[in-house]
C-alpha positions as CSV (number, residue, x, y, z in Angstrom):
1,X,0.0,0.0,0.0
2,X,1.5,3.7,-1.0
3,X,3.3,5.5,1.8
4,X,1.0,8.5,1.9
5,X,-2.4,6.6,2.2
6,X,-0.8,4.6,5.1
7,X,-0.1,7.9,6.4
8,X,-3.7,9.4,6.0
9,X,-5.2,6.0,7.8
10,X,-3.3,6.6,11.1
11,X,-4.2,10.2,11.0
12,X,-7.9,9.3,10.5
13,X,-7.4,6.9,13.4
14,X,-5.7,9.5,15.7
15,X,-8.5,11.8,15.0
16,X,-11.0,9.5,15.6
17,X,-9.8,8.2,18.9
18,X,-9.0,11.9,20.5
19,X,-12.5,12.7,19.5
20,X,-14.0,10.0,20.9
21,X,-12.0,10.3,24.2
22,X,-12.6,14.0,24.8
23,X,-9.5,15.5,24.0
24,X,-9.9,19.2,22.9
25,X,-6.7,20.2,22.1
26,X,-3.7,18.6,20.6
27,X,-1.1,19.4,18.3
28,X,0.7,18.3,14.6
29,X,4.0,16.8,16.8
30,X,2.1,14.8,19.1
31,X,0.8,12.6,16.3
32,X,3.9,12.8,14.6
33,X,3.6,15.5,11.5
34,X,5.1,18.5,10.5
35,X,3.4,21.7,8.9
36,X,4.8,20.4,5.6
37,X,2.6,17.0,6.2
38,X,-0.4,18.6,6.8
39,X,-0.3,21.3,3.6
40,X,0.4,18.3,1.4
41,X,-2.6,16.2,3.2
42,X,-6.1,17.0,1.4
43,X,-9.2,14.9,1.9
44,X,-10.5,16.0,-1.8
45,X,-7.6,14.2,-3.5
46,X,-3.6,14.8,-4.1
47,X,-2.3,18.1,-3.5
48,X,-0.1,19.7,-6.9
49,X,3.3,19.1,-6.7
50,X,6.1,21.8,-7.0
51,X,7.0,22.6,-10.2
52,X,3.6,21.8,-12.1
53,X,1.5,24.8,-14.0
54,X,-1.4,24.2,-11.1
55,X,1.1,25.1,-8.3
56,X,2.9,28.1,-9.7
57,X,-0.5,29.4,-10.2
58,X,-1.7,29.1,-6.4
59,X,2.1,30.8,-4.9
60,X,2.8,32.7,-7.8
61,X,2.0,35.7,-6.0
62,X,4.0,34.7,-2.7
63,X,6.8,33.9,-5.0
64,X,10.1,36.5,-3.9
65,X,12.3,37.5,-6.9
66,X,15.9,36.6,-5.7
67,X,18.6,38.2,-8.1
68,X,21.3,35.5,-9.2
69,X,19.0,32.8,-8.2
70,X,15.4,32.7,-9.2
71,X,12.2,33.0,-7.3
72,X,11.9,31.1,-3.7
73,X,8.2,29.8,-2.2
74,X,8.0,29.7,1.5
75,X,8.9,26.6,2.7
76,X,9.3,25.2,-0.6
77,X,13.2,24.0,-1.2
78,X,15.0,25.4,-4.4
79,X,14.7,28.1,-6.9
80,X,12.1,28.5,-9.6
81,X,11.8,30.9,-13.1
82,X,8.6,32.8,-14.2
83,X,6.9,29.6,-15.6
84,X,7.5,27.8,-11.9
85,X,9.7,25.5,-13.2
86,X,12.6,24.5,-10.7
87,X,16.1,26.0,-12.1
88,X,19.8,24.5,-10.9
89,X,21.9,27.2,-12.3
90,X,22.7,31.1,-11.0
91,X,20.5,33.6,-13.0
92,X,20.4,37.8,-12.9
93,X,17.2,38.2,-13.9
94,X,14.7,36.1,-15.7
95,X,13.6,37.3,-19.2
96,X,11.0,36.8,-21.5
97,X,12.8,36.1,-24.5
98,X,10.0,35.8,-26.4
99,X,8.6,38.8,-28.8
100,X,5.1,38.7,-29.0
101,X,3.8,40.0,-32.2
102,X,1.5,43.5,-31.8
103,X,-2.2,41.9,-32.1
104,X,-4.2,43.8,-34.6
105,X,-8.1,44.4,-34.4
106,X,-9.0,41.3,-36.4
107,X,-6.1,39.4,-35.8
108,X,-4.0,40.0,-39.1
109,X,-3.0,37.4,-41.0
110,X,-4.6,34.7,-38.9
111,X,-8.2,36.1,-39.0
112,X,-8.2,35.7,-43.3
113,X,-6.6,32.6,-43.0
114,X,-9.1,31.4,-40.7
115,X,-11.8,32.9,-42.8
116,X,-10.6,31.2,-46.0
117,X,-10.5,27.8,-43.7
118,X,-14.4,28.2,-42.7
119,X,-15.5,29.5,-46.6
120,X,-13.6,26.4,-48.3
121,X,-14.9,23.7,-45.2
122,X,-18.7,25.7,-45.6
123,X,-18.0,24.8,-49.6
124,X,-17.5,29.1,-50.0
125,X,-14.1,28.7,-51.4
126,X,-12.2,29.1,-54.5
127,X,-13.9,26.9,-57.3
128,X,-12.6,27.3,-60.9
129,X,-15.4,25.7,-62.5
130,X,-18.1,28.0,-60.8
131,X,-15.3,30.5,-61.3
132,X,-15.6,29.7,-64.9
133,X,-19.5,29.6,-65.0
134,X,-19.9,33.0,-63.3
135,X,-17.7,34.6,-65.5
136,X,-19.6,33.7,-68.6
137,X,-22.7,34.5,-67.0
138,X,-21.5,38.2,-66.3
139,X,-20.1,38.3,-70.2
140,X,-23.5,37.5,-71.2
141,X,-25.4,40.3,-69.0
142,X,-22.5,43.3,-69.6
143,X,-23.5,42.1,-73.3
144,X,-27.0,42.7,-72.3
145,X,-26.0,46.3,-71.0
146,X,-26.8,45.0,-67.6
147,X,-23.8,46.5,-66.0
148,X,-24.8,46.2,-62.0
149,X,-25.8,42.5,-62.4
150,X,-22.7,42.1,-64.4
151,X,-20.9,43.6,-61.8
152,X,-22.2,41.2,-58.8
153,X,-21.4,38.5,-60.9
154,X,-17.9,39.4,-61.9
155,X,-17.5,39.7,-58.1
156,X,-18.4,36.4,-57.2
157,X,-16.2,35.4,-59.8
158,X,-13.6,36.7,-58.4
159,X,-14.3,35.5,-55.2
160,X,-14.8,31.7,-56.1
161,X,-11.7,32.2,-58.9
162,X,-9.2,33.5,-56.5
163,X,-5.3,32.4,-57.6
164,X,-7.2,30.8,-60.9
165,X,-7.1,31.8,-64.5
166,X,-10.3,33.6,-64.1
167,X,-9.3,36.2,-61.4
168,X,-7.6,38.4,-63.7
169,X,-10.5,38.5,-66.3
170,X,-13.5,38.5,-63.9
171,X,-11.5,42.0,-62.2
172,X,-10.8,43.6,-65.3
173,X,-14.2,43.1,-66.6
174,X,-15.9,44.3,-63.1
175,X,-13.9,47.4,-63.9
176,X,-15.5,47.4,-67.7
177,X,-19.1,47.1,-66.4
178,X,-18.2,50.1,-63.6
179,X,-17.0,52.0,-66.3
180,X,-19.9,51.8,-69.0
181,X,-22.1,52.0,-66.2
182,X,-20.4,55.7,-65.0
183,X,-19.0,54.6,-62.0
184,X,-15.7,55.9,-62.4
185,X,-14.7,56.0,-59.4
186,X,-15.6,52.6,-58.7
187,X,-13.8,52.1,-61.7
188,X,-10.7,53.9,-61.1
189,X,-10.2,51.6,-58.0
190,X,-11.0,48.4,-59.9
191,X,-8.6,49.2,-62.1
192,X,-6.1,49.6,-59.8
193,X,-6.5,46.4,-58.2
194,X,-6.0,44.8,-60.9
195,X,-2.6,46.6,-62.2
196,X,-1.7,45.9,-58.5
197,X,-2.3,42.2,-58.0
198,X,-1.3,41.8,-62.3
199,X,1.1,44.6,-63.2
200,X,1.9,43.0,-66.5
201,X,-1.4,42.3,-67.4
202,X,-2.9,41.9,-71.0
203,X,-5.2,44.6,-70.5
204,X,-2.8,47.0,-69.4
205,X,-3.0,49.1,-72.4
206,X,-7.1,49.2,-72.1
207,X,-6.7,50.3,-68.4
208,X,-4.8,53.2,-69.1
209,X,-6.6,54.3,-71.8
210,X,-9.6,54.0,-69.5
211,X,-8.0,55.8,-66.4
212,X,-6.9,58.6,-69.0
213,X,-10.4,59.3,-70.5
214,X,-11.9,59.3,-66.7
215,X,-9.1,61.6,-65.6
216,X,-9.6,64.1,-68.3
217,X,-13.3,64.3,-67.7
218,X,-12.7,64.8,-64.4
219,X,-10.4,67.8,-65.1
220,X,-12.8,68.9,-67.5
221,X,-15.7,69.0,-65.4
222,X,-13.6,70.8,-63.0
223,X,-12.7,73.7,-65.4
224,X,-16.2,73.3,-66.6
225,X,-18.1,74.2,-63.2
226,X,-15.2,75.0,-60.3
227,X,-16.1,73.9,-56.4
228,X,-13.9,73.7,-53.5
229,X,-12.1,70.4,-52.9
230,X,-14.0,70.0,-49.8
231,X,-17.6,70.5,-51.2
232,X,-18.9,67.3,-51.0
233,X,-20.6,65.6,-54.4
234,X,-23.4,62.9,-53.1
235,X,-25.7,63.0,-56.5
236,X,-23.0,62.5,-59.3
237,X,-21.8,59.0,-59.6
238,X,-19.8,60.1,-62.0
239,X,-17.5,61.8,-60.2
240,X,-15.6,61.4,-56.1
241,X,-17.1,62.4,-53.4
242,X,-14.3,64.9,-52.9
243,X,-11.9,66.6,-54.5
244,X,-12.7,65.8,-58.3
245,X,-9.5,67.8,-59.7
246,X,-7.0,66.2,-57.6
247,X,-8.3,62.9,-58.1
248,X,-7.6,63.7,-61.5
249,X,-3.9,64.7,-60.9
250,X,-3.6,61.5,-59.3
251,X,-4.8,59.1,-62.0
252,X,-2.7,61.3,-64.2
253,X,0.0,60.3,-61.9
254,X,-0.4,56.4,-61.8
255,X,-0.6,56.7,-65.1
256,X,2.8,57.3,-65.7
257,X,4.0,55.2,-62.6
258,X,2.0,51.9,-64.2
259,X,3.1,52.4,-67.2
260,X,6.2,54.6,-67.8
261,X,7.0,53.8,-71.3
262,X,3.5,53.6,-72.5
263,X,1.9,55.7,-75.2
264,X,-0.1,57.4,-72.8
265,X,2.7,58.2,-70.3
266,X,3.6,61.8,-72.0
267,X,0.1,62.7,-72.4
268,X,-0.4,62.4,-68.2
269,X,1.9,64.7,-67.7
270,X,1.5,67.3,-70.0
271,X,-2.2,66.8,-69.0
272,X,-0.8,67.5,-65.1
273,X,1.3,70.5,-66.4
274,X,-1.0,71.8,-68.4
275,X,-3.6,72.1,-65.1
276,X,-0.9,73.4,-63.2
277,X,-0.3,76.0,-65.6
278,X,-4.2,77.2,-66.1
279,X,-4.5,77.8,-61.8
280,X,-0.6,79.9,-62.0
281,X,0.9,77.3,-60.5
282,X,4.0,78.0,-62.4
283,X,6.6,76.2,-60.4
284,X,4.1,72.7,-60.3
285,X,4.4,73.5,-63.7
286,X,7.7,74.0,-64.7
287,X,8.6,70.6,-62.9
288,X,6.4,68.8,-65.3
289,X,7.6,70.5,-68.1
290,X,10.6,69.1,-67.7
291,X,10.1,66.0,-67.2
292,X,8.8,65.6,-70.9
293,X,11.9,67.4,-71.9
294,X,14.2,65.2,-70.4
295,X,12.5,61.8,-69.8
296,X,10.4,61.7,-73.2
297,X,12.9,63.4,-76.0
298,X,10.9,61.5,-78.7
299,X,7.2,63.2,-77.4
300,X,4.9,65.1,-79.7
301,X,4.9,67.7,-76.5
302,X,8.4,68.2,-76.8
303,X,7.9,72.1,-78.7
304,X,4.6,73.0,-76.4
305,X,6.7,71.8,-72.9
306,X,9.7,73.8,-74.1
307,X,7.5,77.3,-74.5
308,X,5.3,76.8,-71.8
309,X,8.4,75.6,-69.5
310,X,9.6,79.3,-70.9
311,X,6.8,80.8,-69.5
312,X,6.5,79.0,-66.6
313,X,10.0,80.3,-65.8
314,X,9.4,83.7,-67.0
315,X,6.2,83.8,-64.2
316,X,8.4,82.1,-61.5
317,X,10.6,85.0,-61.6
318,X,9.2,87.8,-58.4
319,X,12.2,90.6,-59.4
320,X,15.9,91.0,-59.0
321,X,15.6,90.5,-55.1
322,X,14.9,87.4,-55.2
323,X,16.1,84.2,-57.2
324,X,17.3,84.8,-60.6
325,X,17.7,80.8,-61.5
326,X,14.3,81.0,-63.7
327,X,16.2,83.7,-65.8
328,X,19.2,81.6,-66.3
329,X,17.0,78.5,-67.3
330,X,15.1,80.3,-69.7
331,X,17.6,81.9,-71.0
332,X,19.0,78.3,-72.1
333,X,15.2,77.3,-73.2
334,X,16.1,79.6,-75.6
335,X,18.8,78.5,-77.1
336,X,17.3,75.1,-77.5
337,X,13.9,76.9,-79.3
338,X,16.2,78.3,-81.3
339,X,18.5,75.4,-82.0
340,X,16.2,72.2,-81.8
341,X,13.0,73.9,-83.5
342,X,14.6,76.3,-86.0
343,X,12.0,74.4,-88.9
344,X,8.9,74.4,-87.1
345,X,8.8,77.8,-86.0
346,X,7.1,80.1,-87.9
347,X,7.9,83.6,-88.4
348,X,4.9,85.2,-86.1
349,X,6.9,82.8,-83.7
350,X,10.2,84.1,-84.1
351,X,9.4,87.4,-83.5
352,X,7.5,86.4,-80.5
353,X,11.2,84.7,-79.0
354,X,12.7,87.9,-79.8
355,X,10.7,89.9,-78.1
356,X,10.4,87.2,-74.9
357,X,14.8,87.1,-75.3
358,X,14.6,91.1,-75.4
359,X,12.2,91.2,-72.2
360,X,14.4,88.4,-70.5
361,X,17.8,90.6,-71.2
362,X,16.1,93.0,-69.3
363,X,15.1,91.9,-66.4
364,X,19.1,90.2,-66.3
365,X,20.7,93.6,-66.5
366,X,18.3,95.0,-63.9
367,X,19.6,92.2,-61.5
368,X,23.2,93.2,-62.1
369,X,22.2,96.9,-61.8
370,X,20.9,96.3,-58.7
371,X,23.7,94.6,-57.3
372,X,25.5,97.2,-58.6
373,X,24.0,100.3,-56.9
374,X,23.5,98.2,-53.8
375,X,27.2,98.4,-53.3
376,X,27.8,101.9,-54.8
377,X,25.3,102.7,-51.8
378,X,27.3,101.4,-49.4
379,X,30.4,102.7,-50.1
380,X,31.9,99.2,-51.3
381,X,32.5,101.1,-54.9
382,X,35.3,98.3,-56.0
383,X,32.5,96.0,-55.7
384,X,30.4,98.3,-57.5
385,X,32.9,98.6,-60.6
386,X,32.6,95.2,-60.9
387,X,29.3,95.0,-61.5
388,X,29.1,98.0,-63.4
389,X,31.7,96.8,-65.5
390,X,29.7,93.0,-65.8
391,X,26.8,95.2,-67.2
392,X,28.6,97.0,-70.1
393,X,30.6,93.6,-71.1
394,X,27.1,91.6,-70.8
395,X,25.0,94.0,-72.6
396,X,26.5,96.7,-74.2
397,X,23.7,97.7,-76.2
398,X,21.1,98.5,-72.9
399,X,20.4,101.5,-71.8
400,X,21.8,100.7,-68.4
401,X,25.4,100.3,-70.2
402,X,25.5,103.7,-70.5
403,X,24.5,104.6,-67.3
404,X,27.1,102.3,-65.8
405,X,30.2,104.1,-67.9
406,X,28.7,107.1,-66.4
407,X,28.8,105.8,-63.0
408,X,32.6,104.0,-63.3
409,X,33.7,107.6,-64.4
410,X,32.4,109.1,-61.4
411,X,33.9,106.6,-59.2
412,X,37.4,106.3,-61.2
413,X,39.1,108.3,-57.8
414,X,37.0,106.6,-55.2
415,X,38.2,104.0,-52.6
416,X,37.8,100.6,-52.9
417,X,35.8,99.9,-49.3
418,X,34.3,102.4,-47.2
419,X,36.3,104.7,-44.0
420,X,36.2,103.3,-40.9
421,X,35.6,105.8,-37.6
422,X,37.4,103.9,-36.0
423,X,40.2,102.6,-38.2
424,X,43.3,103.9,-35.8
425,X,41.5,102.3,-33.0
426,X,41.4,99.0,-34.9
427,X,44.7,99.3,-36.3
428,X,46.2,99.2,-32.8
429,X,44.5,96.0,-32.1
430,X,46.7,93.0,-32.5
431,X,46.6,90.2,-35.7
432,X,45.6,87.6,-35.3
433,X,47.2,84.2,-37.2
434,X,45.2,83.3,-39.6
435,X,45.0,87.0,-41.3
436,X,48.8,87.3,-40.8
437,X,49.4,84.1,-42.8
438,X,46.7,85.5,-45.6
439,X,48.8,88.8,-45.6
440,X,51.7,86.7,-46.6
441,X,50.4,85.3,-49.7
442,X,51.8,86.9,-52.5
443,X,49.2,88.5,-55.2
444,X,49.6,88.9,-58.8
445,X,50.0,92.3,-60.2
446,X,47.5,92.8,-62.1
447,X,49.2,95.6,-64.6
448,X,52.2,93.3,-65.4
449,X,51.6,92.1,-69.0
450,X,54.2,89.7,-69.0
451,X,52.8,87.3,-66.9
452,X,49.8,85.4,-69.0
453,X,47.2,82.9,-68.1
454,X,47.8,79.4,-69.1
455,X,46.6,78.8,-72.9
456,X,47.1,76.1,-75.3
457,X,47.5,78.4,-78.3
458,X,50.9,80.4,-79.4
459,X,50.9,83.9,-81.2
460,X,53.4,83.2,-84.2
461,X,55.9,85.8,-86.0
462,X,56.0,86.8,-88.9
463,X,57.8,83.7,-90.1
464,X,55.2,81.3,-88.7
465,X,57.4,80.7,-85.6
466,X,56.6,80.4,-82.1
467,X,57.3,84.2,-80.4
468,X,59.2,82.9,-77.3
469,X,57.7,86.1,-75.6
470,X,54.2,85.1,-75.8
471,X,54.7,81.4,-75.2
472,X,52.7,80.0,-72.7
473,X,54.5,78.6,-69.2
């Protein structure tokens, strides 16, 4: 018989016989326990042993953390980790090695895995026969012109023909029946589905071409009858609930990121520019512009993005106190008119470049003007020769030439930086090293003619001999 029911028949005896013989008070070492004995005794069946889930749970909580060891139970020999599991070696701290994934609303990934489980076991799940059958049943009724019954049947399609043959067909054609039934923005999303989940599709050419068209009466019907972005649209399927132009912009733009190369590519974007352009804004514009000038050489939009890049540029421009980079670009737009489409412009054109080149020469010289009398203003006059003298080298023929030989007379005896007050104060001041080792570089006179700049070329004498004088060193 097992030690511990021998055990709990002499302590049933004991009791027994102190009841029956009056005792009223006795205690655990008269009858020969311990505390440990009677914790481990239960009259509803075996007590959980140390080291088992059941027992961590009930002393968990009078569990003491000690560091190197582990945690310690009253009474209970040894050390245990954070499971209650009896540990032999020293420890510092006991850590929960393992990452526990950040649990979605749903569940994630398990909740559609466990969906697709139930619809296949429920008889829900893909079947490429019904696939097949609910695809030709929705052919028959877009046929028909029936495009919302088409549509729920494309859907199911899709739904029984997921990862089949007939996915791809049964979501382009829901986007066909959204389309012809004006749903475009249905439609817009449909398409994009599919280009996402079959970017080299068979249709992908059709899709664009669908995307464009919706785009462009969107941007039409914008320019048509103008609302705020925020003014809702609950009537008119036809168009989004908000924001009809910059839904536009953004088709424009997937356009050209699903299909880069495509025919339609170059037609986005001078669509985009072109918008930009209309609402003045010239710098959304510009960006645009170039981008068919530099990405699509080969683009029918190549001589309409070159002058309306020109005129974006020219708008960009706020004065000669601010950036002058638009000026410069334009200036080399310019060139390339000039250059790339000498045949194909006319001569009402031509005159119109002249006139934009003289306008653009103008507002350059006004920059350096203004540079110029900036510094004749404050006294820095060599500064202000130097610009003076850029403007009569630069444009010789302007009116503010003139004005700046005028001005470079007037200043021929002038010094080069203005008088300090208190120059003897600050010449009294010591040096400090770094401007005494400037002062020691030497300088190059600058009214010695012997000394020359480097140059590939030799003047020759009269005998077609290298002048030794004017040889470069």
């Amino acid at each position: 018989m097992p030690r511990n029911t021998l055990r709990l028949l002499a302590l049933s005896a004991t009791l027994l016989l102190l009841v029956t013989s009056g005792c009223t008070s006795f205690n655990l070492a008269s009858i020969g326990l311990n505390q440990n004995d009677w914790q481990l005794a239960s009259w509803l069946g075996k007590p959980a042993e140390p080291g088992t889930p059941d027992w961590w749970k009930k002393h968990k909580k009078k569990s003491v953390f000690v560091p190197g060891k582990g945690y310690q139970v009253a009474d209970i020999e040894g050390y245990f980790d954070q499971e209650g599991r009896p540990i032999h070696t020293r420890v510092a701290k006991v850590v929960d090695l393992e990452k526990k994934k950040p649990a979605s609303l749903l569940g994630g990934e398990t909740v559609v895995k466990t969906m697709d489980e139930i619809k296949t076991k429920v008889g829900m799940g893909p079947d490429a026969k019904l696939a097949e059958e609910l695809l030709h049943a929705g052919k028959e009724l877009l046929d028909q012109e029936h495009y919302s019954k088409a549509g729920k049947k494309f859907k199911q399609a899709i739904a029984r023909g997921e990862n089949t043959q007939f996915e791809q067909e049964a979501m382009f054609l829901l986007a066909e029946s959204e389309f012809f039934g004006t749903r475009y923005t249905s439609a817009i999303e449909s398409y994009e589905k599919l280009l996402k989940k079959y970017p080299n599709s068979p249709h992908m050419d059709q899709v664009i071409r669908r995307q464009f068209d919706i785009a462009r009466y969107w941007e039409q019907y914008q320019a048509y009858k103008p609302h705020w972005a925020i003014t809702p649209n609950v009537l008119d399927k036809t168009r989004p609930t908000f924001d009809t132009l910059g839904r536009a912009l953004k088709t424009y733009e997937n356009i050209r990121l699903n299909d880069p190369t495509g025919p339609l590519a170059d037609d986005a974007i001078m669509a985009t520019a072109n918008s930009h352009f209309l609402r003045g804004r010239y710098a959304d514009a510009d960006y645009h512009y170039g981008l068919i000038r530099s990405e699509y050489p080969r683009s029918e939009h190549q001589y309409d993005a070159h002058l309306l890049g020109l005129q974006s540029k020219l708008r960009m421009y706020q004065g000669p106190d601010y950036d002058g980079t638009p000026l410069e670009d334009a200036k080399r737009l310019i060139k390339q008119l000039k250059v790339q489409f000498a045949s194909e412009l006319n001569q009402q054109e031509r005159q119109r470049l002249v006139e934009v080149e003289a306008q653009l020469n103008k507002q350059l010289v006004m920059r350096e003007w203004r540079m110029a009398q900036y510094y004749d203003d404050t006294r820095h006059y060599d500064s202000a020769r130097f610009y003076y003298a850029r403007v009569m080298r630069k444009y010789p023929d302007s009116e503010m030439a003139s004005r700046a030989r005028e001005r470079m007379a007037a200043l021929a005896d002038s010094p080069g930086h203005p008088v300090s007050r208190f120059a003897w104060l600050i010449d009294r001041l010591p040096q400090n090293a770094e401007y005494k080792a400037i002062a020691q570089v030497p300088l190059l006179p600058s009214n010695d003619s012997h000394i020359q700049l480097a140059s590939g070329e030799k003047q020759l004498d009269e005998k077609g001999q290298a002048d030794a004088k004017t040889t470069t060193r």
